[in-house]
C-alpha positions in Angstrom: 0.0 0.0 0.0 1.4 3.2 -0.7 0.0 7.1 -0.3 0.4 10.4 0.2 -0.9 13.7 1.7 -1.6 16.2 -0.3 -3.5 19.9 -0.2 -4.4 22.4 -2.7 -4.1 25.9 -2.9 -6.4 28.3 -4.1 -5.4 28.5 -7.4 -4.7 24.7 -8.3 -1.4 24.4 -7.5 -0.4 21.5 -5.3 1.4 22.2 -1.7 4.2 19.6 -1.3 4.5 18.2 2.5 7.2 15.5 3.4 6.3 11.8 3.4 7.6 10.2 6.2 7.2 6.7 4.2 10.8 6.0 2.9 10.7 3.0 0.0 8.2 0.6 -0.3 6.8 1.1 3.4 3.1 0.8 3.5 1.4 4.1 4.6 -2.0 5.8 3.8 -2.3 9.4 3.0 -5.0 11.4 2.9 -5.5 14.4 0.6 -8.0 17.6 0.5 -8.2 18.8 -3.5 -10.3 21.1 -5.6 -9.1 19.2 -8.8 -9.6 15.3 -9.4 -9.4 13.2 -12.3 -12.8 11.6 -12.8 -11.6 8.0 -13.6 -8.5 6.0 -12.9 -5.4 6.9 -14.1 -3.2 4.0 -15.1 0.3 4.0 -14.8 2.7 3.8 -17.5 4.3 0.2 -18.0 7.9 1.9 -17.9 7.5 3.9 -14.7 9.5 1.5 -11.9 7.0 0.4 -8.8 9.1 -0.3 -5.4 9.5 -4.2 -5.5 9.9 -5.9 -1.8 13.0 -4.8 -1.3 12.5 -1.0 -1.5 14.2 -0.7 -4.7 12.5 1.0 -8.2 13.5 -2.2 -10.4 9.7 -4.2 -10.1 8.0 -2.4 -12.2 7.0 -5.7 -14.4 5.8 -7.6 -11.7 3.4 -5.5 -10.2 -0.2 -3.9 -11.0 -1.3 -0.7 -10.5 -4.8 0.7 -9.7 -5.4 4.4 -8.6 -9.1 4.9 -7.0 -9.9 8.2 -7.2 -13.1 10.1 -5.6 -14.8 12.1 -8.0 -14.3 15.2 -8.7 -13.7 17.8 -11.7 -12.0 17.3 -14.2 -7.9 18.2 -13.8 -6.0 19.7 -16.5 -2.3 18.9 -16.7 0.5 19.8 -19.0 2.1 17.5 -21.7 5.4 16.5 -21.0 7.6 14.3 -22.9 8.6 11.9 -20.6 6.7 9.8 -18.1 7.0 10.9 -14.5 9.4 9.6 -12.4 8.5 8.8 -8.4 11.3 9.0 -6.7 14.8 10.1 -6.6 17.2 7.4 -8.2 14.9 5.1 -9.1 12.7 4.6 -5.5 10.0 6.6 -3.7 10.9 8.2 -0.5 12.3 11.8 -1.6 9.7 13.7 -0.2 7.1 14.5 -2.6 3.0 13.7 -2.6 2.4 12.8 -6.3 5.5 13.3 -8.2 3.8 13.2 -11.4 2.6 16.7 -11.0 5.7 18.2 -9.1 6.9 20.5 -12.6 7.0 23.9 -11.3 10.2 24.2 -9.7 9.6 28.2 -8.0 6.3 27.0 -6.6 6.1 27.6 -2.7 6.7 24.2 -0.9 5.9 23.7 3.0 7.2 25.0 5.9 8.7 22.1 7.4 9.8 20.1 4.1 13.5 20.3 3.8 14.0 19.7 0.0 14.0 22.4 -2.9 12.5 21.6 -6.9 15.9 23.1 -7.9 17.6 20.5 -6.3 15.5 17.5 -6.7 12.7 15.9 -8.8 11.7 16.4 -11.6 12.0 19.7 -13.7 9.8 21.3 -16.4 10.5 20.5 -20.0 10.5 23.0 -22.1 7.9 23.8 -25.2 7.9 21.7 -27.9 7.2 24.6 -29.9 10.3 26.3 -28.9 13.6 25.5 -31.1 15.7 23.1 -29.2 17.8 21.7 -31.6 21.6 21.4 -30.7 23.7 24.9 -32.4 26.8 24.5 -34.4 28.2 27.9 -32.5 31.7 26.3 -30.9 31.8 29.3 -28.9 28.6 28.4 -27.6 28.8 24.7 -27.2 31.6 25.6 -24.5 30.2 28.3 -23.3 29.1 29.0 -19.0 25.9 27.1 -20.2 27.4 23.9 -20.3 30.6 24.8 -18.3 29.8 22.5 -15.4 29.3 19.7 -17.7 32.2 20.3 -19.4 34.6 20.2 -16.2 32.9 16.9 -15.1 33.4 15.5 -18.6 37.5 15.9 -18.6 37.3 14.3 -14.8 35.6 11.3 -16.3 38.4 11.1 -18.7 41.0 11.3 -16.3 38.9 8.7 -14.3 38.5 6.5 -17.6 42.2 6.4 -18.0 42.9 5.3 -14.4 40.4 2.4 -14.6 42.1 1.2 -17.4 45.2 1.3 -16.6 44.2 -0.6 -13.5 42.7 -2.9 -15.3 45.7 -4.0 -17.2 47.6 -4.2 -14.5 45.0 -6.4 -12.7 44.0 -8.6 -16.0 41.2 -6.8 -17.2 39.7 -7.2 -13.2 38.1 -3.6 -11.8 39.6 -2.1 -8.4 37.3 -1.1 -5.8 36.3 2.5 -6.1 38.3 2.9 -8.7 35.0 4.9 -10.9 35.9 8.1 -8.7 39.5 7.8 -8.5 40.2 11.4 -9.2 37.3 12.7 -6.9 38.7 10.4 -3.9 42.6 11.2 -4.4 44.0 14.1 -1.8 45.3 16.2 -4.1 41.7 16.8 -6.0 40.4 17.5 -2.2 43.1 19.7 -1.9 43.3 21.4 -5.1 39.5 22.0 -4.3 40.4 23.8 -1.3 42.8 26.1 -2.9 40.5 27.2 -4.9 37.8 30.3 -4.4 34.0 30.5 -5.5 34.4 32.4 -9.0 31.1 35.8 -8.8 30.5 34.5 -12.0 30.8 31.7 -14.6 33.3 32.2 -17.4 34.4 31.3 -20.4 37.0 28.7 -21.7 38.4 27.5 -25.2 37.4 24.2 -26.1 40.6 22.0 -25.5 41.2 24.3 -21.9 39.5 21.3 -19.7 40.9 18.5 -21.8 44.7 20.2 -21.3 43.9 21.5 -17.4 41.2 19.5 -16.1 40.0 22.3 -13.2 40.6 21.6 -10.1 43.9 19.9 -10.5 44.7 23.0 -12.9 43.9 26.7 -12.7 41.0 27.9 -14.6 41.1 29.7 -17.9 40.2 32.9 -15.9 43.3 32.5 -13.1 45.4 32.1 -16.2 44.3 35.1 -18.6 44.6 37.0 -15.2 47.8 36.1 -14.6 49.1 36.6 -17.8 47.2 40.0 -18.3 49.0 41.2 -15.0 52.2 40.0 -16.2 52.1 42.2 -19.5 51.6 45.2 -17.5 53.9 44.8 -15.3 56.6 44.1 -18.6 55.3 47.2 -19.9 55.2 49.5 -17.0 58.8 48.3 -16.5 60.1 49.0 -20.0 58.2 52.5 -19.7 60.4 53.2 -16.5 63.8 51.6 -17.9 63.2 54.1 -20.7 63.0 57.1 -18.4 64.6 56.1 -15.4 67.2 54.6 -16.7 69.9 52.4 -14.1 67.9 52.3 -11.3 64.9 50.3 -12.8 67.2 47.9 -14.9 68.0 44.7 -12.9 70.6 45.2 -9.7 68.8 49.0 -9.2 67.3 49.9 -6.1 63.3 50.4 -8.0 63.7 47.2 -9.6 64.7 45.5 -6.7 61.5 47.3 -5.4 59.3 45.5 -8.1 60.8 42.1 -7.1 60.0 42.2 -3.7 56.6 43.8 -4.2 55.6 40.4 -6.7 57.2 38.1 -4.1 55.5 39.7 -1.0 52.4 39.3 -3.1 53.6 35.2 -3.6 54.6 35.0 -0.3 51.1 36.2 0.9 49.1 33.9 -1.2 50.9 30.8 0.2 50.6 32.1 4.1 46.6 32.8 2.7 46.3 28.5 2.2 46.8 28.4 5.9 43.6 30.9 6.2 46.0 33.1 8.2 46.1 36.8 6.7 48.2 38.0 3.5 50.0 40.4 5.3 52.5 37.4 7.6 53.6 36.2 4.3 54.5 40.0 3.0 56.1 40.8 5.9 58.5 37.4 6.3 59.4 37.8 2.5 60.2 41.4 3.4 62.3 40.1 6.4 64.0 37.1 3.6 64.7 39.7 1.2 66.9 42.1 4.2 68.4 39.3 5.0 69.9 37.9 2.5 71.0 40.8 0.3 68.4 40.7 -2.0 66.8 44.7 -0.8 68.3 48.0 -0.9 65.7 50.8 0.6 68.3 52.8 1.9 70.2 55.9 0.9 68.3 58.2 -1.7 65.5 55.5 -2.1 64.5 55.7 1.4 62.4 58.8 0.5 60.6 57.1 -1.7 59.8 54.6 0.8 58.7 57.4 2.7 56.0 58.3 -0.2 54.7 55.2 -0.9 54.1 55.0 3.0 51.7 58.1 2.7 49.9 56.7 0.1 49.0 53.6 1.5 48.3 55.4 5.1 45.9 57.2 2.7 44.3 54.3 1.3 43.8 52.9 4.7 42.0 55.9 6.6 39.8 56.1 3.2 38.1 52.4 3.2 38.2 53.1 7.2 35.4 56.2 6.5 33.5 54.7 3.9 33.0 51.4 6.2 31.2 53.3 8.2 27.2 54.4 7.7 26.4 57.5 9.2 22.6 57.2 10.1 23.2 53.6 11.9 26.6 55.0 13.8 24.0 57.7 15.3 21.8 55.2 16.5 24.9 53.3 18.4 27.6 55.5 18.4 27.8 55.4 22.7 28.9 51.8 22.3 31.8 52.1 19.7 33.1 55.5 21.1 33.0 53.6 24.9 34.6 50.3 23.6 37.0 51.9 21.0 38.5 54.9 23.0 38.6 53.9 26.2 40.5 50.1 26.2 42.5 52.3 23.5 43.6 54.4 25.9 44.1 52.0 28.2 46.6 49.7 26.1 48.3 53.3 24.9 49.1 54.3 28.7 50.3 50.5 29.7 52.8 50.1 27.1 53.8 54.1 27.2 54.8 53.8 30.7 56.2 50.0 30.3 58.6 50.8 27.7 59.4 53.7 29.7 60.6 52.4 32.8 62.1 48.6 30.8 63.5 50.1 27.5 64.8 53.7 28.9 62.8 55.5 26.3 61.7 59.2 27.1 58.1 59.9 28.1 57.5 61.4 25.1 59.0 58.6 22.7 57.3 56.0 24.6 53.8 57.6 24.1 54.7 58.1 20.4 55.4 54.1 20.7 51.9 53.5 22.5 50.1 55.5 20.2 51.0 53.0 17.4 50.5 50.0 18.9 47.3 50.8 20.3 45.8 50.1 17.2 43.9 47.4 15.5 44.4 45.8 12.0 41.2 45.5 10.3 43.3 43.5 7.8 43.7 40.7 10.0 39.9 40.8 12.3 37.7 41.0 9.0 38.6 37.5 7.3 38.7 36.2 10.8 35.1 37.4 11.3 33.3 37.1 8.1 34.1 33.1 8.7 32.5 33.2 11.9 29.6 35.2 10.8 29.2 32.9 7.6 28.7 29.9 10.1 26.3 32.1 12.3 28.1 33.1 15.8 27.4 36.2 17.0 25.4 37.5 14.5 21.6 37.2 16.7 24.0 40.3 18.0 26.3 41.8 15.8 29.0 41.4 17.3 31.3 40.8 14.2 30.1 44.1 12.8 30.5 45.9 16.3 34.6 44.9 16.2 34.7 45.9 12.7 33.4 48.9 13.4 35.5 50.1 16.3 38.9 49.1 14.8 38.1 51.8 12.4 37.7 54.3 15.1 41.2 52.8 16.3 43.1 53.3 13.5 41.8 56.9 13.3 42.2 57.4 16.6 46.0 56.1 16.9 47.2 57.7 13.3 45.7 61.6 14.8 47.6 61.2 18.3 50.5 59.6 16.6 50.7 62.9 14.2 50.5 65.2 16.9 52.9 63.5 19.2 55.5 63.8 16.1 54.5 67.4 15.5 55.3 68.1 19.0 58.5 66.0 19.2 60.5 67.0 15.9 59.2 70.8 15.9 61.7 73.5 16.5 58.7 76.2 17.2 57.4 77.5 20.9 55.8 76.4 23.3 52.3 78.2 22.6 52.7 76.3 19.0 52.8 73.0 21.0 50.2 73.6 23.2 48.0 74.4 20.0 48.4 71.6 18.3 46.0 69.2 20.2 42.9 71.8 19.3 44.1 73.0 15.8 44.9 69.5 14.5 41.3 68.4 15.7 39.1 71.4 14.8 40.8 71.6 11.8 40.8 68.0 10.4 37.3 68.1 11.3 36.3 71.1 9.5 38.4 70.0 5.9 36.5 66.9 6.1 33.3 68.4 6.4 34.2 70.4 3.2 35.8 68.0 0.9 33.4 65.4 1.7 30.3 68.1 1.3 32.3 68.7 -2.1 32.2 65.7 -3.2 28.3 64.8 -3.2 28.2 68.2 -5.5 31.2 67.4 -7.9 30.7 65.3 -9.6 26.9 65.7 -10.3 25.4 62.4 -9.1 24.2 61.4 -12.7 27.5 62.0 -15.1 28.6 58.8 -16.9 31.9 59.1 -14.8 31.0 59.8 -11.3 32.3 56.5 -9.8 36.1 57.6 -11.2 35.8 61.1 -11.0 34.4 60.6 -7.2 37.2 58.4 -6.5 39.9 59.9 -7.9 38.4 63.1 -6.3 38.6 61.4 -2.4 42.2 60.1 -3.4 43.6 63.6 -4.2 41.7 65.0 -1.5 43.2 62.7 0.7 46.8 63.2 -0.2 46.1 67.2 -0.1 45.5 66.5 3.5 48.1 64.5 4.3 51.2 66.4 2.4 49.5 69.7 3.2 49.1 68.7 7.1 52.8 68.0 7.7 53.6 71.1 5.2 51.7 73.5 7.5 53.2 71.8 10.6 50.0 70.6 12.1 50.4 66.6 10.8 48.3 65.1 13.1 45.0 67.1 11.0 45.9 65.2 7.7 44.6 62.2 9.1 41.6 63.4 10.7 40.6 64.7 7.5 41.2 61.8 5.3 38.5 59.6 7.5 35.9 62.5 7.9 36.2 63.5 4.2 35.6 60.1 3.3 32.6 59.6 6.3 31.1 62.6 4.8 31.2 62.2 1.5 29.7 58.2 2.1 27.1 60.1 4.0 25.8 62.1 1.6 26.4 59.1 -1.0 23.8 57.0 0.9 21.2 59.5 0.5 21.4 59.8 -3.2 20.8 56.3 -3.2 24.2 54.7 -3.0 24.3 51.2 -0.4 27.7 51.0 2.1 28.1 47.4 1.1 28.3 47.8 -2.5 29.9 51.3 -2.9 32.2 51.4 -6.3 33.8 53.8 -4.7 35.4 51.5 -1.5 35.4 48.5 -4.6 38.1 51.1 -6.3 39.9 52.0 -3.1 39.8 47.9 -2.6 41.9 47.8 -5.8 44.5 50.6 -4.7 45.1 48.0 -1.6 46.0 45.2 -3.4 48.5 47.2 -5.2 50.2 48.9 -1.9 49.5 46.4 0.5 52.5 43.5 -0.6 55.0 46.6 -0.9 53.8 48.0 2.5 54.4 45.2 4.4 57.7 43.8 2.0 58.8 47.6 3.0 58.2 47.0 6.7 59.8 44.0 6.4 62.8 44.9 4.9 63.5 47.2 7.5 64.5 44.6 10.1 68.0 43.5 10.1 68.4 40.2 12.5 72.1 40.5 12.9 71.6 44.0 14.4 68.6 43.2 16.8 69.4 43.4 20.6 67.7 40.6 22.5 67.2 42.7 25.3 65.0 44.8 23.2 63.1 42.3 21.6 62.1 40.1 24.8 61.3 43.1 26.6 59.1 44.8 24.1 57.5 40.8 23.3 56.6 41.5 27.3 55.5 45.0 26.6 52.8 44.3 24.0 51.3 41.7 25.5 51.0 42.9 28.8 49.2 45.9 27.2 47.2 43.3 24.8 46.0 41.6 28.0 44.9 44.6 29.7 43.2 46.1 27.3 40.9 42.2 27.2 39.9 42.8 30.6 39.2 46.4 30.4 37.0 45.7 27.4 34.9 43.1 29.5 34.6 45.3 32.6 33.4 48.8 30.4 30.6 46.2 28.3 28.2 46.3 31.0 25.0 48.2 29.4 25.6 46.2 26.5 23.5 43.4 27.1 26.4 41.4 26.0 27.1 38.0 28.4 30.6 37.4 30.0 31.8 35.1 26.8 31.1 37.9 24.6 32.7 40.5 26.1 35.9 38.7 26.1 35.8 37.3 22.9 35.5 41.0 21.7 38.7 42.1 23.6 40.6 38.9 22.5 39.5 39.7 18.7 41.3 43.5 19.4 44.8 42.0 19.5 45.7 41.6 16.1 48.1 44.3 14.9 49.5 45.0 11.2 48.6 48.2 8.9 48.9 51.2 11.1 52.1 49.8 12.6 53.4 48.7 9.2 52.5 52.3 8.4 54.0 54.5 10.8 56.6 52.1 12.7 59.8 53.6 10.2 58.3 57.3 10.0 60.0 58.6 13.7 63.9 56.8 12.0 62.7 58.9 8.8 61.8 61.9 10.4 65.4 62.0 12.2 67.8 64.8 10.1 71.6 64.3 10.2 72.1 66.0 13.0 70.4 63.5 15.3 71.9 62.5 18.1 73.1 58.9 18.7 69.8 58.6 21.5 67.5 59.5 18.9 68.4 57.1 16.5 68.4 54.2 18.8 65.3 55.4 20.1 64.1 55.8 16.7 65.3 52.3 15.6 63.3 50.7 19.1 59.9 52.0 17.7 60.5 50.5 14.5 61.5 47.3 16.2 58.8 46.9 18.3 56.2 48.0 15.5 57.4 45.2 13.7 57.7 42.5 15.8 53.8 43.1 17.2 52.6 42.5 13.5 55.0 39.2 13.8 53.8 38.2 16.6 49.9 39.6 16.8 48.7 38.8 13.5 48.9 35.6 13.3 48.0 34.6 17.1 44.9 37.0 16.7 43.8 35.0 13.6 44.1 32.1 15.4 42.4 33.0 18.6 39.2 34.4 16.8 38.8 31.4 14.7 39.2 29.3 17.8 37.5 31.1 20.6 34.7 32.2 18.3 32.9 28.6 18.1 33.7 28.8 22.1 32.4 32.0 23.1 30.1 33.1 20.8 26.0 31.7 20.7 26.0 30.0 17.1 22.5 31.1 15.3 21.5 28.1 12.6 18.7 30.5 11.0 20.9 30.6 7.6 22.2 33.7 7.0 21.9 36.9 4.5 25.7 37.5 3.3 24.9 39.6 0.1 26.0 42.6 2.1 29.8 41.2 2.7 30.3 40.3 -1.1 32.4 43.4 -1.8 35.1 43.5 0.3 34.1 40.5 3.2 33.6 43.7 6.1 30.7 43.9 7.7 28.5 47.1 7.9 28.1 49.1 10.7 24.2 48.8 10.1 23.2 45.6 11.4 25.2 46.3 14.7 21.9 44.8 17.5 22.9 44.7 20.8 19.3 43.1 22.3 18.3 41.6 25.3 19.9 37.8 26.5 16.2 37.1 27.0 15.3 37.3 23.7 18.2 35.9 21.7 17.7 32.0 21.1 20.2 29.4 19.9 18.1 28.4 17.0 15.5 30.8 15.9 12.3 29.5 14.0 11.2 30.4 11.3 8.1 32.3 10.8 5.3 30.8 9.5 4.9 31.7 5.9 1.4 34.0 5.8 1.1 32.2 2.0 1.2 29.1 2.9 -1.1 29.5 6.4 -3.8 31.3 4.6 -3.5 28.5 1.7 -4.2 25.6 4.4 -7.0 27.8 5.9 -9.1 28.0 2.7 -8.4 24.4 1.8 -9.4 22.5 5.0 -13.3 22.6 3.8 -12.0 20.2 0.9 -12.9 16.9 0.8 -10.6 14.3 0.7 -8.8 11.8 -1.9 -7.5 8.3 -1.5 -4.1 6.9 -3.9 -4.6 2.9 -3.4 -1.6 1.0 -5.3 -1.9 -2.3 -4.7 0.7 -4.4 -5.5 
């Protein structure tokens, strides 16, 4: 015996339920409908029946009756091929009368687990509509059949292993030897290597036969590769050309090329370990010292200096457009609490630290604190976007909450930082030092307010070229800032007015209709990163030279940073009270504030470069200490604060199985201070249900006064 629920909506349409019958297990099911067949419906000869066993292959020996109640007349559509019950041959996957189951975006039940895309059967298309096979190459290997395609050159590779077996084994079959390629670890871990492609793309015909994907790169890797390659040829016989000695191999800018493409390699194998980019920059930077193979010194050291600026400029730009004005107002208590104050907190501890245990002046080791107080949103965002993908802590955004301070944090620490240096290499008065705390504030303030109020006007929000023109227009304003900052002798405004101008201008970019998670402008700015984030960090690297380091130095500022790194955990859980965040939480967001890398990659060398020739012996040891210890807390930071949010996150953190909404992360994998929700323990649950679909519920309402149909098969 074998049936099935079923109800009808209003319109005709069937509402698929799960059948807890699996097989050939005998069950009755009864089923309201507004449309009946009047007469039985035999059923084909070639449609398999479940036999005793469960299986689909008794279709011959059985017969097949359908008593129906009657009822009108049903209409259904003509389809080429019989229906098929079951998945694979059998019954048991879920669905009331597969026969009819062809629209695949119809609205299943609530509780059914299965999707029409996934399973069953699909619609044919019209018979009226041309189907017949084109004689387009292009086409035939086009994304249409690109799936198809890859699983066609595994089966060859599969087809030559099983017969190779074969003749070694006498024409005899190995076990399991169908899915060789599939089961081997190097296709599992060539799959891993590889990333989710936005889109599908195109590939020449023999391209799979030659580099079956995934033991081979795709055409797309390759034509990227190769189209990077010839600009980088160009670009470089463009600067030979002008230049002249110094780009042609053995100069100091070609040796700068070399180590920016193999901070780039090095980050791309440290990124297989799913620790961050920047570990692998930075220890190529460190190979390249170390060995001979980089020369930043002398006359190239100010363009060092330079390219430092710029990518200090690119930083403090995607740190204002990450933020959304009208949802910071609504929680802005919270970040400013939990982003100034443990700030502060870890500034202080390792001012007064490397003070009293590395004999730096007061004012040096509170130039030092002010940079390692900082977070690396480079190293928390990956981290996070994994967690949030898998669903912890997002009933409370707490992944978008860390984000969104270590932003403020990198603000913060670059405006003290350029005040602090004002103050310390300035040969003016005293009244000019005392000024620059208010001037640097008011004023980076006030030129962000302008230049972003600017930019919503120029370019006019419709012109053709308003995502370049308004990027290119944040960039320069940016630099103007920055040079013009230090020019004046008020540094610490620049960076101020880098993150407002770009806070402002996103402001007014939201209201002309503009989203913060798919801005061009940040995907543009995203672009400028990858260019000057493997020579930031190769630079920073290549400014450590092991044979000169002083133990003494190194273990003490190891101690230094994370003593302050420890504090500043505990501080953040003791100032989270109001935040209806439990004990777990509050120290998972501390422990996720430890990872240090950009602003310290950034600013370590710019107290040794601010130093003239008449610097004193001090100075330069002093100088040389900062850079040290800015170094060595990316080293040994980064890749410990990967570690401990991936691990403490699945620890800490209440994991939400609701599945979640990532469209807003696609850009650049950063969360949006938007969705920020601190709400009440009481009304956060593990596992959320789902609402009840109104469709569906009004649907089972207006169907219960249906009477009721009986599916006999008797075998």
């Amino acid at each position: 015996m074998f049936s099935s629920h079923k109800k009808m909506t209003a319109t005709g349409e069937p509402e698929a339920r799960e059948d807890p019958s699996v097989g050939g297990a005998p069950a009755t099911i009864t089923t309201p409908t507004t449309i009946i067949a009047p007469t039985p419906i035999p059923v084909p000869s070639d449609v398999p029946m479940p036999n005793s066993n469960g299986s689909g292959n008794g279709a011959g020996n059985h017969r097949s009756t359908i008593v129906i109640e009657s009822q009108p007349k049903r209409r259904v559509s003509i389809i080429s091929d019989p229906p098929m019950i079951g998945g694979n041959g059998g019954l048991g996957t879920g669905y009331d009368n597969p026969a009819y189951e062809q629209n695949p975006r119809r609205k299943i039940s609530q509780t059914s687990t299965h999707s029409h895309t996934d399973i069953g059967p699909a619609r044919r298309k019209s018979i009226l509509k041309d189907t017949a096979p084109h004689d387009n190459e292009s086409d035939r290997v086009s994304t249409h059949s690109y799936e198809n395609y890859r699983q066609n050159a595994l089966d060859v590779l599969n087809a030559k292993y099983n017969g190779h077996q074969m003749g070694q084994n006498g024409g005899g079959s190995s076990n399991g030897g169908a899915n060789y390629v599939e089961e081997s670890w190097m296709y599992n871990f060539c799959l891993k290597c590889r990333g989710e492609e936005p889109s599908a793309s195109w590939e020449p015909p023999f391209w799979q036969k030659i580099f079956p994907y995934p033991l081979c790169p795709t055409f797309r890797t390759v034509s990227r590769l190769i189209s990077i390659i010839l600009i980088g040829v160009l670009i470089w016989v463009t600067a030979f050309v002008i230049i002249g000695d110094s780009a042609a191999p053995g100069g100091q800018l070609f040796g700068l090329v070399v180590l920016t493409v193999a901070a780039n390699f090095g980050g791309y194998l440290i990124s297989l370990t799913t620790l961050p980019r920047l570990i692998g920059m930075l220890l190529v930077g460190i190979l390249f010292q170390n060995v001979g193979w980089a020369d930043i010194d002398g006359d190239f050291s100010k363009v060092t200096a330079h390219l430092r600026k710029f990518a200090l400029t690119i930083i403090l730009t995607r740190a204002g457009l990450e933020m959304e004005p009208e949802a910071f107002k609504k929680v802005y208590k919270t970040i400013l609490k939990l982003g100034i104050i443990p700030w502060c907190v870890e500034a202080v501890v390792m001012a007064v630290m490397s003070h009293f245990l590395l004999d730096l002046p007061w004012i040096w080791s509170f130039l030092l604190g002010s940079i390692i107080a900082a977070v690396s949103p480079a190293v928390v965002v990956p981290c996070l976007f994994r967690l949030r993908t898998k669903g912890y802590g997002v009933a409370k955004g707490i992944p978008t909450l860390v984000v969104a301070v270590a932003g403020v944090d990198d603000a913060l620490s670059v405006a003290i930082f350029g005040i602090i240096s004002t103050v310390m290499f300035s040969d003016k008065g005293l009244a000019y030092q005392i000024a620059q705390a208010p001037v640097c504030i008011l004023g980076g303030l006030g030129f962000g307010v302008v230049w972003g109020s600017l930019a919503r006007i120029f370019p006019e929000k419709g012109d053709a070229y308003v995502v370049p023109l308004r990027t290119l227009l944040l960039f320069t304003g940016g630099l103007m800032a920055i040079y013009g900052s230090e020019e004046l002798g008020f540094e610490g405004a620049g960076p101020l007015a880098v993150v407002f101008s770009a806070f402002v201008s996103n402001l007014f970019w939201c209201k002309d209709g503009w989203d913060v998670e798919d801005n061009p402008v940040s995907t543009a700015f995203e672009i400028f990163w990858m260019i000057f984030e493997p020579i930031l960090f190769g630079l920073t690297g290549a400014t450590i030279k092991i044979r000169e380091l002083d133990s003494h130095t190194v273990s003490i500022g190891a101690a230094c940073i994370f003593t302050g790194a420890i504090l500043r955990i505990f501080t953040t859980a003791g100032i989270a009270f109001g935040d209806r965040l439990n004990t777990k939480e509050k120290f998972f967001v501390g422990l996720s504030w430890m990872a240090k890398a950009t602003v310290q990659a950034a600013l370590g060398p710019v107290a040794l470069k601010h130093l003239g020739d008449d610097a004193t012996e001090d100075e330069r040891n002093w100088a040389n200490i900062v850079q040290t210890i800015c170094v060595f807390s990316i080293v040994l930071t980064a890749p410990l604060g990967a570690i401990m949010i991936s691990v403490t996150g699945t620890k800490l953190l209440t994991k939400t199985k609701q599945p979640q909404d990532l469209s807003g992360w696609r850009r650049s994998h950063r969360p949006s201070i938007r969705d920020i929700s601190i709400i009440d323990e009481e009304e956060e649950r593990e596992d959320p249900e789902i609402p009840e679909d109104k469709e569906t519920h009004d649907n089972t309402l207006n169907n219960a006064h249906i009477p009721s149909i009986s599916y006999t098969y008797n075998t």
